[in-house]
PDB file with one MODEL, atoms N, CA, C and O in Angstrom:
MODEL        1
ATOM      1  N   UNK A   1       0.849  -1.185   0.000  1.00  0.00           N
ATOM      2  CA  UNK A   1       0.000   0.000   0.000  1.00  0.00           C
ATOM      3  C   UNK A   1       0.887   1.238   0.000  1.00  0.00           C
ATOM      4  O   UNK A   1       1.799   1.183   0.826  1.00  0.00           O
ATOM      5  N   UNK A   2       0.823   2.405  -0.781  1.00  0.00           N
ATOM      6  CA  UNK A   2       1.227   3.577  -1.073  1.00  0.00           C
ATOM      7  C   UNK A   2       0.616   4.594  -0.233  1.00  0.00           C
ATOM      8  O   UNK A   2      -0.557   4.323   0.025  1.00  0.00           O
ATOM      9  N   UNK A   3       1.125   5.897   0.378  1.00  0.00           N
ATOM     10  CA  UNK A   3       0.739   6.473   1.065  1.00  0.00           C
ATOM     11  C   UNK A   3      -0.468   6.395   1.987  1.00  0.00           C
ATOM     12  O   UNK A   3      -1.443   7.146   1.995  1.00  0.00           O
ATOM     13  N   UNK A   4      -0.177   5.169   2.888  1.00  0.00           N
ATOM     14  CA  UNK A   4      -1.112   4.671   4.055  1.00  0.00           C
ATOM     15  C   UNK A   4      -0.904   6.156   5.184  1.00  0.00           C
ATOM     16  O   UNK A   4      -0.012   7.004   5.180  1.00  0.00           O
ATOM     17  N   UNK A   5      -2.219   6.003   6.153  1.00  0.00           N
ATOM     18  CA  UNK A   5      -1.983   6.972   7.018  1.00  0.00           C
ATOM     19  C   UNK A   5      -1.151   6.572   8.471  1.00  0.00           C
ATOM     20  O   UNK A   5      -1.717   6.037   9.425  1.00  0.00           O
ATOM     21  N   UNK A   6       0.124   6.893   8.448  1.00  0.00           N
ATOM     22  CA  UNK A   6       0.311   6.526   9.784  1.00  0.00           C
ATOM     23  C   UNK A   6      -0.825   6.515  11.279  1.00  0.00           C
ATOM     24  O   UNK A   6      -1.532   7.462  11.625  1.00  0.00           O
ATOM     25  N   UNK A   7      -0.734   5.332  11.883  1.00  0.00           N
ATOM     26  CA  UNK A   7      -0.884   5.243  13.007  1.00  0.00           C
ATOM     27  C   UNK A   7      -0.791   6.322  13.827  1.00  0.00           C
ATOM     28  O   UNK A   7       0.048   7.146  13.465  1.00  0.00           O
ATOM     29  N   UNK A   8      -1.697   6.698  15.324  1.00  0.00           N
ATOM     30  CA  UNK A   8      -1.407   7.596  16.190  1.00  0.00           C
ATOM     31  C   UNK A   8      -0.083   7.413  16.651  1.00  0.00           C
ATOM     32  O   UNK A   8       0.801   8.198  16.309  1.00  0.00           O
ATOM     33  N   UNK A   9       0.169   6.310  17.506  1.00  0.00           N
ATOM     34  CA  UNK A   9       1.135   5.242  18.094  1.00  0.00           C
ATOM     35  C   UNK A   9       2.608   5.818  16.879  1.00  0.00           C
ATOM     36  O   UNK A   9       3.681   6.361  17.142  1.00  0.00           O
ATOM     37  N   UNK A  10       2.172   5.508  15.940  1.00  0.00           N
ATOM     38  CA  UNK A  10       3.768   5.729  14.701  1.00  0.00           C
ATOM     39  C   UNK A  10       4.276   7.408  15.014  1.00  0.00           C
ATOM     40  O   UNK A  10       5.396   7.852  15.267  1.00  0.00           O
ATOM     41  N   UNK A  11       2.467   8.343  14.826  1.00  0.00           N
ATOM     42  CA  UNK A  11       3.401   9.521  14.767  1.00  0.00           C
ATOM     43  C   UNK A  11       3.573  10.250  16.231  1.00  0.00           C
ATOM     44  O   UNK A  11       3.930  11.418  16.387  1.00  0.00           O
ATOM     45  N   UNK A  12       3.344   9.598  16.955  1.00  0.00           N
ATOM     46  CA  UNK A  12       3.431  10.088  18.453  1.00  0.00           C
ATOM     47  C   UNK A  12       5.302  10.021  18.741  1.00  0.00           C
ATOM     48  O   UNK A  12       5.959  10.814  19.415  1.00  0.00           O
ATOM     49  N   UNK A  13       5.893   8.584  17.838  1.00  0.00           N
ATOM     50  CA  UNK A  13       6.897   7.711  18.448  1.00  0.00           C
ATOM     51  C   UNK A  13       7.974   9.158  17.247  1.00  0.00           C
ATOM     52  O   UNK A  13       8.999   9.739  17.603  1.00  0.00           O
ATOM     53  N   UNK A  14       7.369   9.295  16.133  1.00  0.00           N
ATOM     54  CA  UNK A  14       7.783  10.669  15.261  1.00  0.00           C
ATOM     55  C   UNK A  14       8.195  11.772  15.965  1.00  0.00           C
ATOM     56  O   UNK A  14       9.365  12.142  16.067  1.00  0.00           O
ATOM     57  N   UNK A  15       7.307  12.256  16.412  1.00  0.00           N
ATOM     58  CA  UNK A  15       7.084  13.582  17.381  1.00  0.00           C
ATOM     59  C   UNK A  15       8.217  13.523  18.649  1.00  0.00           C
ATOM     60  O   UNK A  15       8.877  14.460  19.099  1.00  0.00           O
ATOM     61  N   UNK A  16       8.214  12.384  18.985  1.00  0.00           N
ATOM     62  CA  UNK A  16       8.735  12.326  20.181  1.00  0.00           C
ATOM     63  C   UNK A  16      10.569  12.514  20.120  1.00  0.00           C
ATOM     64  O   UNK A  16      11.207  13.119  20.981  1.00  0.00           O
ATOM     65  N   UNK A  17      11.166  11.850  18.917  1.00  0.00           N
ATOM     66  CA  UNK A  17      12.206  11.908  18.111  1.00  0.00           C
ATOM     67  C   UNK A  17      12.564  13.362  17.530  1.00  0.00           C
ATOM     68  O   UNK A  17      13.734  13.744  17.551  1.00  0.00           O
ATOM     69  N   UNK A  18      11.542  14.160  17.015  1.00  0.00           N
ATOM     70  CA  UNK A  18      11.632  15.341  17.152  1.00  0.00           C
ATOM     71  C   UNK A  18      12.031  16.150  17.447  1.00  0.00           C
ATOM     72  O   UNK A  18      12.847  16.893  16.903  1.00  0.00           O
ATOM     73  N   UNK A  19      11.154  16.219  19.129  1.00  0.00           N
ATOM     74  CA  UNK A  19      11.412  16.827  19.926  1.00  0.00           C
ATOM     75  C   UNK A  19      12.327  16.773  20.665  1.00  0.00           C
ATOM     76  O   UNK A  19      12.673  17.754  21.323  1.00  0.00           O
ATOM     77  N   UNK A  20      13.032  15.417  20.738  1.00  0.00           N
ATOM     78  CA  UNK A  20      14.355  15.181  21.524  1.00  0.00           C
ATOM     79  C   UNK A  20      15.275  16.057  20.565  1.00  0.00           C
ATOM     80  O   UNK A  20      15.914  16.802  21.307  1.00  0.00           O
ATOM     81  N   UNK A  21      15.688  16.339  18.973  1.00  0.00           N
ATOM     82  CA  UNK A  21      16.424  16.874  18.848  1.00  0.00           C
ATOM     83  C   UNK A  21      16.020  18.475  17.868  1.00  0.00           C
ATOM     84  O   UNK A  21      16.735  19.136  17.115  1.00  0.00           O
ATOM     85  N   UNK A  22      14.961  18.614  18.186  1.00  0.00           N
ATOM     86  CA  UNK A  22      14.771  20.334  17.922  1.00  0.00           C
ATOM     87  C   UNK A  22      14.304  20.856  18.963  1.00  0.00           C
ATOM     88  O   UNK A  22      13.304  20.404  19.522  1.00  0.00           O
ATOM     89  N   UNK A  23      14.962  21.894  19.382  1.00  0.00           N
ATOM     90  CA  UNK A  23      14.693  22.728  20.503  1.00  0.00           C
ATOM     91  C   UNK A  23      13.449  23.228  20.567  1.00  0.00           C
ATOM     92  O   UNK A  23      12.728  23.065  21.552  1.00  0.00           O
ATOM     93  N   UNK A  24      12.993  24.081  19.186  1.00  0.00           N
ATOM     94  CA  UNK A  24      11.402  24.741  19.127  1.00  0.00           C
ATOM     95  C   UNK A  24      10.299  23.812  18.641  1.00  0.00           C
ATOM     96  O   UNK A  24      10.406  22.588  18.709  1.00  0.00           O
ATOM     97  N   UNK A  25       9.358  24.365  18.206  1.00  0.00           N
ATOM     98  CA  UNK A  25       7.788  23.765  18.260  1.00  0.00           C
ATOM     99  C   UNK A  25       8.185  23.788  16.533  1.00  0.00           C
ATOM    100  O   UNK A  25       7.682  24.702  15.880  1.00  0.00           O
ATOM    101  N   UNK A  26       9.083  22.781  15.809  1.00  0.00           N
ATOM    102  CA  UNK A  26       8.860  22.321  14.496  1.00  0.00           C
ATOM    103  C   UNK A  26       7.667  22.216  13.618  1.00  0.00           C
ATOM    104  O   UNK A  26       7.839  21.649  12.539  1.00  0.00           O
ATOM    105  N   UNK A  27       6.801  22.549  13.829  1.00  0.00           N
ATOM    106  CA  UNK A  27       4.588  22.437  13.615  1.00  0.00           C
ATOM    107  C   UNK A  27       5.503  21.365  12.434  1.00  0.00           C
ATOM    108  O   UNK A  27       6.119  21.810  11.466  1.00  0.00           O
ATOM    109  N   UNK A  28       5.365  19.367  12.934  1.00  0.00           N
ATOM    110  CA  UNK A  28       5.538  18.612  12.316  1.00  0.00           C
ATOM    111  C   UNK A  28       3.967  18.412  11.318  1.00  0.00           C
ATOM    112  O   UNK A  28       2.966  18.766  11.942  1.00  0.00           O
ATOM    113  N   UNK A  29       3.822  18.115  10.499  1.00  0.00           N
ATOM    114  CA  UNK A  29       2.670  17.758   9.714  1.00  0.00           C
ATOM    115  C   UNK A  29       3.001  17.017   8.453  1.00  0.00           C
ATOM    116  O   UNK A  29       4.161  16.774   8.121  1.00  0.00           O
ATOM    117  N   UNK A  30       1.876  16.642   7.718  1.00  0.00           N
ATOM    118  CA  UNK A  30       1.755  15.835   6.439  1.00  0.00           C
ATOM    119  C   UNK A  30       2.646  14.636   6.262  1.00  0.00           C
ATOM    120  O   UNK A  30       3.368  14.348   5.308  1.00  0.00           O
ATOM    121  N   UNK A  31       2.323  13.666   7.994  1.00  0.00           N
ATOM    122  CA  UNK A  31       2.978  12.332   8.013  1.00  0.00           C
ATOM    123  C   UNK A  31       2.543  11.776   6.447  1.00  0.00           C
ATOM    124  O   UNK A  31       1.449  12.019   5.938  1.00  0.00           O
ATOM    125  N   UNK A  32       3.453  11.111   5.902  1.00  0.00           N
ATOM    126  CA  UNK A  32       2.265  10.052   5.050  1.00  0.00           C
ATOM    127  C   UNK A  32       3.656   8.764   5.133  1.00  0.00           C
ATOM    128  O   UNK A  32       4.823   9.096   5.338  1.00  0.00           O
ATOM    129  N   UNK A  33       3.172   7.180   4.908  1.00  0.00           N
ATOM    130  CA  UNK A  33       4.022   6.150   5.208  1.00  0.00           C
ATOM    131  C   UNK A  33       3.796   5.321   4.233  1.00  0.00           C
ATOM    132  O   UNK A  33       2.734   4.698   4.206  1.00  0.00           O
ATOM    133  N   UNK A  34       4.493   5.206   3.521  1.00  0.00           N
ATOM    134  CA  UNK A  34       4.905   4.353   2.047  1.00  0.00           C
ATOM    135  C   UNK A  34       5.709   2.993   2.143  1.00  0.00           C
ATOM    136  O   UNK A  34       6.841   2.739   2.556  1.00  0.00           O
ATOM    137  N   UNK A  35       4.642   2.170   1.576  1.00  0.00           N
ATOM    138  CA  UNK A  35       5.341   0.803   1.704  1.00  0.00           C
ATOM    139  C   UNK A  35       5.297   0.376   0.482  1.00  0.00           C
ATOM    140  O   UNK A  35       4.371   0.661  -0.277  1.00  0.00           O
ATOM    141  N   UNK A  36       6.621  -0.595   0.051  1.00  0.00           N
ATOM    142  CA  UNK A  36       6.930  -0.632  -1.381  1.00  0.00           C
ATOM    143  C   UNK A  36       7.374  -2.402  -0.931  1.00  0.00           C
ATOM    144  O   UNK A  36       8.434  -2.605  -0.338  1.00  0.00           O
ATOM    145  N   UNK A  37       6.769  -3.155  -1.165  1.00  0.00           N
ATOM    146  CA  UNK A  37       7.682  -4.598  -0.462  1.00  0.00           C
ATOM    147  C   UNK A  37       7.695  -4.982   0.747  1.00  0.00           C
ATOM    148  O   UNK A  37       6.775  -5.450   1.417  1.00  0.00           O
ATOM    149  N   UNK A  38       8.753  -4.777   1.016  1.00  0.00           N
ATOM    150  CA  UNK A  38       9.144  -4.973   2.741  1.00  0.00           C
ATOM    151  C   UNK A  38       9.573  -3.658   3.194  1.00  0.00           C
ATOM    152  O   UNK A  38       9.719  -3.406   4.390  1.00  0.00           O
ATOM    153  N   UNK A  39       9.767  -2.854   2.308  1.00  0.00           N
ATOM    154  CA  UNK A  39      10.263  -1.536   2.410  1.00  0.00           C
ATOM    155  C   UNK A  39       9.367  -0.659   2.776  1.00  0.00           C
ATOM    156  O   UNK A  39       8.291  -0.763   2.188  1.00  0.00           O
ATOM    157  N   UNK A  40       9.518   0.704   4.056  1.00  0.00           N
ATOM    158  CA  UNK A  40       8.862   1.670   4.465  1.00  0.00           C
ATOM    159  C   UNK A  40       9.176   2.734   4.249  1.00  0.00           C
ATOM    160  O   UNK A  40      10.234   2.928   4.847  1.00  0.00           O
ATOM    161  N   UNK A  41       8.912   3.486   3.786  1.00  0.00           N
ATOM    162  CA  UNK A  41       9.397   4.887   3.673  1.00  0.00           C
ATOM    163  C   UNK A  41       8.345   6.090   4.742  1.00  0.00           C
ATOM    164  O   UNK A  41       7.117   6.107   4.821  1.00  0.00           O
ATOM    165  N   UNK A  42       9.125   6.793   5.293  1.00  0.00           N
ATOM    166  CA  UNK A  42       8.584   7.963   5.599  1.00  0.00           C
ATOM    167  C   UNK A  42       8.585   9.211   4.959  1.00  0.00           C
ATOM    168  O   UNK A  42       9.647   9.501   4.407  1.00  0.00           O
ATOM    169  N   UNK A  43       7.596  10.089   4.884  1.00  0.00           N
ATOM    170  CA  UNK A  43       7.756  11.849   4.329  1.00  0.00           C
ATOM    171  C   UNK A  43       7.116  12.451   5.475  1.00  0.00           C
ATOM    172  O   UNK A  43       6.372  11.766   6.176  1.00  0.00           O
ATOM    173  N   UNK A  44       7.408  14.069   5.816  1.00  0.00           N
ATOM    174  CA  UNK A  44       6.709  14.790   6.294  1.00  0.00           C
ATOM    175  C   UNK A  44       7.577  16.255   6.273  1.00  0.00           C
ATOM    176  O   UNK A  44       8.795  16.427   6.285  1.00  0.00           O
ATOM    177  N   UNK A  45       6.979  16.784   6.254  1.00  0.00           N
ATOM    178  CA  UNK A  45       6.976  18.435   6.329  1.00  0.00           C
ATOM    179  C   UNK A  45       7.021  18.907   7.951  1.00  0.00           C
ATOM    180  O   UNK A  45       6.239  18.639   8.864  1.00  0.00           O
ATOM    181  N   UNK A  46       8.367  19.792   7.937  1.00  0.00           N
ATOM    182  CA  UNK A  46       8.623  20.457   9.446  1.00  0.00           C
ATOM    183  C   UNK A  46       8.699  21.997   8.880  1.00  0.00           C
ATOM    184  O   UNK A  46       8.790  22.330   7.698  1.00  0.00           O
ATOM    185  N   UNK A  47       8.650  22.690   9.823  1.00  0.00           N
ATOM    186  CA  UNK A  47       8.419  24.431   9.698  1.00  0.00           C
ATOM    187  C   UNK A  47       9.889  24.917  10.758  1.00  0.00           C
ATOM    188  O   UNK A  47      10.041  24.591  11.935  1.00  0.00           O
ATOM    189  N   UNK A  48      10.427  25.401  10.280  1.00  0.00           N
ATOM    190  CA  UNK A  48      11.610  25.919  10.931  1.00  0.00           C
ATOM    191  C   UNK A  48      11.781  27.187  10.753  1.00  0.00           C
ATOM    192  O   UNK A  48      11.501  27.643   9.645  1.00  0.00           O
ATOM    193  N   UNK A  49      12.359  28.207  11.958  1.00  0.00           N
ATOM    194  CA  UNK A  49      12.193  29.656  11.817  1.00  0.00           C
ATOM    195  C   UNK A  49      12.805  30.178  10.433  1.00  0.00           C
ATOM    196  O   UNK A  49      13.829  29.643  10.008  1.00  0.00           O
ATOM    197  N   UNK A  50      12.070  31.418   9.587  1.00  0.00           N
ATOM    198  CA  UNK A  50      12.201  32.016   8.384  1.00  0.00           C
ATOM    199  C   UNK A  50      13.432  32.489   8.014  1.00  0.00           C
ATOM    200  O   UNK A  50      13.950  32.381   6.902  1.00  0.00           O
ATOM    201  N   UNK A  51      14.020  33.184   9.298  1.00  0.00           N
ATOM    202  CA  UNK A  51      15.122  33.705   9.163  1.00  0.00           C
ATOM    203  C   UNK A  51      16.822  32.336   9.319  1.00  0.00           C
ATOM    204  O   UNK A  51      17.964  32.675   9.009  1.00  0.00           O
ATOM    205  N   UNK A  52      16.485  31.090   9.790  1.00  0.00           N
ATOM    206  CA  UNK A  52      17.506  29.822  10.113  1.00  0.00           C
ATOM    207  C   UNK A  52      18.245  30.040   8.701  1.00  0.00           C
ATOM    208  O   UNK A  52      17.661  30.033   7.617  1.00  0.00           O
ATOM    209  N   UNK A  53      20.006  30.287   8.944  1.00  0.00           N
ATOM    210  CA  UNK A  53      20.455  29.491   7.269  1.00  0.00           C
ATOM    211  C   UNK A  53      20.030  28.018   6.631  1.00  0.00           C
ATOM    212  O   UNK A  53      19.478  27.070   7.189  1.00  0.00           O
ATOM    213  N   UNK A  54      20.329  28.117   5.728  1.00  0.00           N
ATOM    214  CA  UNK A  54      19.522  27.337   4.836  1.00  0.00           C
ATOM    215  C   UNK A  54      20.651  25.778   5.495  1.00  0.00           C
ATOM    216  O   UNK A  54      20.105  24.744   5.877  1.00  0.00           O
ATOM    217  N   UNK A  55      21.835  25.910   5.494  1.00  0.00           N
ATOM    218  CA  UNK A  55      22.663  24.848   5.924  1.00  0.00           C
ATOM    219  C   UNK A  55      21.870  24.285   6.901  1.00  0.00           C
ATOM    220  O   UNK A  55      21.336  23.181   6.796  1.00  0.00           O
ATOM    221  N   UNK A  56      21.743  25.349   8.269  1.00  0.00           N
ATOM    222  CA  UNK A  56      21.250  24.677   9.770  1.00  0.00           C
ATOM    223  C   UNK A  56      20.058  23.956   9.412  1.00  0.00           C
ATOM    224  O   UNK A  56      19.899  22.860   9.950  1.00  0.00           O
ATOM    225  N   UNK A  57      19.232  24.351   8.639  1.00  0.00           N
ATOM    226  CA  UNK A  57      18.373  24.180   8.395  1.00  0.00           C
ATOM    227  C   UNK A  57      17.995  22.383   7.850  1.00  0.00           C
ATOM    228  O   UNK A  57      17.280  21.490   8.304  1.00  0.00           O
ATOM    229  N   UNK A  58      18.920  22.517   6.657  1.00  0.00           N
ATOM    230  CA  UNK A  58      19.351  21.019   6.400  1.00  0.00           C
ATOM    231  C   UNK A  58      19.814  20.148   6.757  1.00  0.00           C
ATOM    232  O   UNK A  58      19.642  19.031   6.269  1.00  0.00           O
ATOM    233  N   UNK A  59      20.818  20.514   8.082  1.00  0.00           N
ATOM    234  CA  UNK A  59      21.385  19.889   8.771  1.00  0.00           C
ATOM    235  C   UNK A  59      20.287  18.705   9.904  1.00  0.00           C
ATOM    236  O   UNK A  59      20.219  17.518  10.219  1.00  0.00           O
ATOM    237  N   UNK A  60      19.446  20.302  10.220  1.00  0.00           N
ATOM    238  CA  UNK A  60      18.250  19.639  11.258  1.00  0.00           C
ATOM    239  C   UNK A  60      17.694  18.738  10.437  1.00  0.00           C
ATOM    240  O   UNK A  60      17.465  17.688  11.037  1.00  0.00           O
ATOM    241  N   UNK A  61      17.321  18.719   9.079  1.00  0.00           N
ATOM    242  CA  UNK A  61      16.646  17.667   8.678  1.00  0.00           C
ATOM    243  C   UNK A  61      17.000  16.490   8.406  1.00  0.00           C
ATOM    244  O   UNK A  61      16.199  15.592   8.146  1.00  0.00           O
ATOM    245  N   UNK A  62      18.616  16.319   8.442  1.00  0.00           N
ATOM    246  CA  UNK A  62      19.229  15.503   7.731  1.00  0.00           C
ATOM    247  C   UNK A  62      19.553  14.278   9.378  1.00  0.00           C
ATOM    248  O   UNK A  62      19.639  13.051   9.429  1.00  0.00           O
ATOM    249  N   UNK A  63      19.647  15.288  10.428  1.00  0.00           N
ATOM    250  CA  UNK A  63      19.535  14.788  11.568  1.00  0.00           C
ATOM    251  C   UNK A  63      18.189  13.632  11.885  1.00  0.00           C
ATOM    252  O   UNK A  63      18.263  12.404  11.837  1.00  0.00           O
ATOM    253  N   UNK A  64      16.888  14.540  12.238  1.00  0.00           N
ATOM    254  CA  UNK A  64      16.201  14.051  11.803  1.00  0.00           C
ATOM    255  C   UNK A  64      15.709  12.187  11.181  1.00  0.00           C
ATOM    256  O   UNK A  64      15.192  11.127  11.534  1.00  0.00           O
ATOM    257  N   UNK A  65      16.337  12.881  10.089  1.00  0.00           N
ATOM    258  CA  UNK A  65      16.409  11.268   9.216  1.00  0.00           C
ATOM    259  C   UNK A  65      17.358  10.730   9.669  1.00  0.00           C
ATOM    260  O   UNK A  65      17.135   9.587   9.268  1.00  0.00           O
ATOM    261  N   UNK A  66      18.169  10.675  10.150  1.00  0.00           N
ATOM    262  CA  UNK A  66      19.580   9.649  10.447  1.00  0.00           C
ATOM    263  C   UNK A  66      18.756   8.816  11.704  1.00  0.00           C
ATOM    264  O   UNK A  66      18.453   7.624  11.667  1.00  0.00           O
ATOM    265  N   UNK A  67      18.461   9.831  12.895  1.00  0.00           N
ATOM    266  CA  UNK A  67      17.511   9.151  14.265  1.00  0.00           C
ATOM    267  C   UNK A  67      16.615   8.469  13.930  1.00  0.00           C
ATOM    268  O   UNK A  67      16.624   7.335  14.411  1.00  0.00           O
ATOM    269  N   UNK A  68      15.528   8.810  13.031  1.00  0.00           N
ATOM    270  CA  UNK A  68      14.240   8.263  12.652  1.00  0.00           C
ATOM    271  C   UNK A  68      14.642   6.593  11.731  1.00  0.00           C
ATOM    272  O   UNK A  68      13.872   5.634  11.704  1.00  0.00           O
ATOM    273  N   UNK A  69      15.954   6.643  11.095  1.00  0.00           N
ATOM    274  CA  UNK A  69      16.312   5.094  10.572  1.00  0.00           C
ATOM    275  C   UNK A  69      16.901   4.697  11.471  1.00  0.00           C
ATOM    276  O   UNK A  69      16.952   3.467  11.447  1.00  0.00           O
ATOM    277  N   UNK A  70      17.580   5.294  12.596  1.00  0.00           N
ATOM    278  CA  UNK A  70      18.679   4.529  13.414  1.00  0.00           C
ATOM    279  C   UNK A  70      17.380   3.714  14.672  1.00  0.00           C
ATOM    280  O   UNK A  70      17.701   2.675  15.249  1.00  0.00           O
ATOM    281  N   UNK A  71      16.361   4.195  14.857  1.00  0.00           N
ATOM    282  CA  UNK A  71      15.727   3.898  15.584  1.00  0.00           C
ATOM    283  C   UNK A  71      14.419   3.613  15.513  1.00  0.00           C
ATOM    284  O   UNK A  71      13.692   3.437  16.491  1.00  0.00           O
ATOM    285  N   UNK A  72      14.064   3.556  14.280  1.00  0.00           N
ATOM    286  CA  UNK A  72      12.431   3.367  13.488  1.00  0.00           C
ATOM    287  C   UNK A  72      12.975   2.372  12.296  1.00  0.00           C
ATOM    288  O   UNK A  72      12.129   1.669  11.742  1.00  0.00           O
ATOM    289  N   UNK A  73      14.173   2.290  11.928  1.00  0.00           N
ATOM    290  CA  UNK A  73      14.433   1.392  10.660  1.00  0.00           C
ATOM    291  C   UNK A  73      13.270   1.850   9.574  1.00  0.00           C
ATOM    292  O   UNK A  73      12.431   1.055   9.151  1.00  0.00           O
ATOM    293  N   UNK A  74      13.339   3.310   9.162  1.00  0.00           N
ATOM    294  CA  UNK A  74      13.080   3.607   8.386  1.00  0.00           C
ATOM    295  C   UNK A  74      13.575   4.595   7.876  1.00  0.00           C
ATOM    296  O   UNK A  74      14.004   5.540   8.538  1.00  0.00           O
ATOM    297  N   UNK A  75      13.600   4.512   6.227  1.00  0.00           N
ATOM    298  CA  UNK A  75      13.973   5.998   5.126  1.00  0.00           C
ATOM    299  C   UNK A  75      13.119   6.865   5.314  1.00  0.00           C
ATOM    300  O   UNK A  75      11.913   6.627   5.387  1.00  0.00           O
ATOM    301  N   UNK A  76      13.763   8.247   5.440  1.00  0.00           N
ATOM    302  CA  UNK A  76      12.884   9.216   5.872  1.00  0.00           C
ATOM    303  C   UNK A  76      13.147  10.494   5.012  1.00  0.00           C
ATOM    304  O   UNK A  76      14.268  10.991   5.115  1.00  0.00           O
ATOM    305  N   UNK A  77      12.308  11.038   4.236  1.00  0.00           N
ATOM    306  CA  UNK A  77      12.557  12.483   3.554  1.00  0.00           C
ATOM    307  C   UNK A  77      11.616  13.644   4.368  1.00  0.00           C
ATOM    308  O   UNK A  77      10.516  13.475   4.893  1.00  0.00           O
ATOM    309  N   UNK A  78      12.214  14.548   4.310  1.00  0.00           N
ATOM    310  CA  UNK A  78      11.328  15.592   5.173  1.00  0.00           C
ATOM    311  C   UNK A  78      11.748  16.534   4.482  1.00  0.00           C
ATOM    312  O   UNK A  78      12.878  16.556   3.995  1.00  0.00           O
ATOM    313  N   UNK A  79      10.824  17.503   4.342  1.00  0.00           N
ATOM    314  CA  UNK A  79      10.490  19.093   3.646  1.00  0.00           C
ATOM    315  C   UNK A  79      10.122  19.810   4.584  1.00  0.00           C
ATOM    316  O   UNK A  79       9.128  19.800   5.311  1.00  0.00           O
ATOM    317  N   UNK A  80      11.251  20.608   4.488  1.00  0.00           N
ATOM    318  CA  UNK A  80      11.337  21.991   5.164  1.00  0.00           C
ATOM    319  C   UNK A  80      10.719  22.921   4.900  1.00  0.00           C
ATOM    320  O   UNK A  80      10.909  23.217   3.720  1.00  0.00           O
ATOM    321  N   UNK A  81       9.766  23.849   5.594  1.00  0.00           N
ATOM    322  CA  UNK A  81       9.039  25.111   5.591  1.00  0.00           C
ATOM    323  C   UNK A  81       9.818  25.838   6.360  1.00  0.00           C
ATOM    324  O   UNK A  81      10.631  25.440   7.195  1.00  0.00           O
ATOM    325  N   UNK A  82       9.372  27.621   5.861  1.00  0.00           N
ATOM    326  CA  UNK A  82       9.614  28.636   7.204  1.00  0.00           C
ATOM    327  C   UNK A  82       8.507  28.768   7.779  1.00  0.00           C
ATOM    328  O   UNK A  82       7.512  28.562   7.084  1.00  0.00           O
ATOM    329  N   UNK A  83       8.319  29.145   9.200  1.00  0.00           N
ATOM    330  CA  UNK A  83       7.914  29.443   9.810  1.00  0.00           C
ATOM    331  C   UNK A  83       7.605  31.388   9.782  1.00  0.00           C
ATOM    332  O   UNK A  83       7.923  32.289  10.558  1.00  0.00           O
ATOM    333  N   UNK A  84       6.984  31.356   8.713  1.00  0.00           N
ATOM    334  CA  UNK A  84       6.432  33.468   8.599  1.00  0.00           C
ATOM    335  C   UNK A  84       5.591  33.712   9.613  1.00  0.00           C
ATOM    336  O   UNK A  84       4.661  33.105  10.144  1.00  0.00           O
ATOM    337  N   UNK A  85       6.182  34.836   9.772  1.00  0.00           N
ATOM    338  CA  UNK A  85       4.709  35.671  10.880  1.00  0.00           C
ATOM    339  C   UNK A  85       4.732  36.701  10.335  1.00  0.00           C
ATOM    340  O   UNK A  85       5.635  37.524  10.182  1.00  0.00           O
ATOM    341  N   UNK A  86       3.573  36.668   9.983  1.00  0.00           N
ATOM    342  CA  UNK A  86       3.016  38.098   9.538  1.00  0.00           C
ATOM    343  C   UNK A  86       2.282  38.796  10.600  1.00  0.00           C
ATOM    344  O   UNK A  86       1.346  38.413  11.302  1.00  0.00           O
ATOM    345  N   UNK A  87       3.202  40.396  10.538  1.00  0.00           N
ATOM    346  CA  UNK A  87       2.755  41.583  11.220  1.00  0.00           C
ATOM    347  C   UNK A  87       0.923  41.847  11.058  1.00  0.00           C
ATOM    348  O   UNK A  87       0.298  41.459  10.071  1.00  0.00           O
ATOM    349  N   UNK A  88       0.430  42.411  11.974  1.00  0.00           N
ATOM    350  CA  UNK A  88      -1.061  42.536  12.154  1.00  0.00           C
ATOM    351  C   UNK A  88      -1.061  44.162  11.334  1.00  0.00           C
ATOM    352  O   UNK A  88       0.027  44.735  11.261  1.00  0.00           O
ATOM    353  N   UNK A  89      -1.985  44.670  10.894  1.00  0.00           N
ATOM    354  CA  UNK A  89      -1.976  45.823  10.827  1.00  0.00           C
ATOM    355  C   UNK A  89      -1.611  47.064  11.475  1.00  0.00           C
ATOM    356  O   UNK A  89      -1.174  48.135  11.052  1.00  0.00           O
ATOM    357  N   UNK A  90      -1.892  46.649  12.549  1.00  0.00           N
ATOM    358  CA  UNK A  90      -1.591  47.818  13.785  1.00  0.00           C
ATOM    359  C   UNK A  90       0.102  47.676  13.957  1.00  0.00           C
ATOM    360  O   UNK A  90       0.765  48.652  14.309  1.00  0.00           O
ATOM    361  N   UNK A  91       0.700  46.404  13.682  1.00  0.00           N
ATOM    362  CA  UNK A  91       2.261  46.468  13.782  1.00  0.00           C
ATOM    363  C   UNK A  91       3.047  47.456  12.967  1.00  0.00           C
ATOM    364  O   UNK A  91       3.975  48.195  13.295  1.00  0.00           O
ATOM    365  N   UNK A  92       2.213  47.213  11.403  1.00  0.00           N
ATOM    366  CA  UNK A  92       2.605  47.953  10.506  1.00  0.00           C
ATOM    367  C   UNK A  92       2.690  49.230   9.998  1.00  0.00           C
ATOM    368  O   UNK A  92       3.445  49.622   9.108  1.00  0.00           O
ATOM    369  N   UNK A  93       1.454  50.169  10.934  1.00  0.00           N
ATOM    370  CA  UNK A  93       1.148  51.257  11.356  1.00  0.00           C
ATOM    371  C   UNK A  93       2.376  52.659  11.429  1.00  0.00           C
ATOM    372  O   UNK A  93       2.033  53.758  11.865  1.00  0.00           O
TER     373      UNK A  93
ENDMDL
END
């Protein structure tokens, strides 16, 4: 089966890996879990602050995936977002 929905249990054990190695609130989303054979793949999308270099940035993700196979025995791709905040009107004032 191709993009099955992970389990609560799967992305809780996600999250939790996470959070052990990003300091801020990553807004993890768009688990999806790909099975090809015997083979699993993971994807998901993390949000990292707008202003992070693009290196740190990759680095965190590349981290990420190294923990998530070293300890989930799975391939993992993740897509990076920024994290924008947009000023309210009255900021902009």
């Amino acid at each position: 089966l191709i993009g099955e929905e992970p389990t609560e249990d799967f992305k809780a054990k996600v999250r939790k890996i996470v959070t052990n190695i990003v300091s801020h609130d990553v807004k993890l989303h768009h688990l999806h879990s790909h099975k090809y054979g015997d083979n699993r793949e993971l994807t998901f999308h993390i949000r990292l602050p707008a202003d992070m270099i693009l290196e740190d940035a990759h680095r965190v993700a590349e981290k990420l995936e190294k923990k998530i196979r070293e300890e989930m025995n799975i391939e993992t791709t993740i897509h990076v977002e920024p994290i924008i905040v947009r000023k309210s009107k009255k900021q902009t004032k």
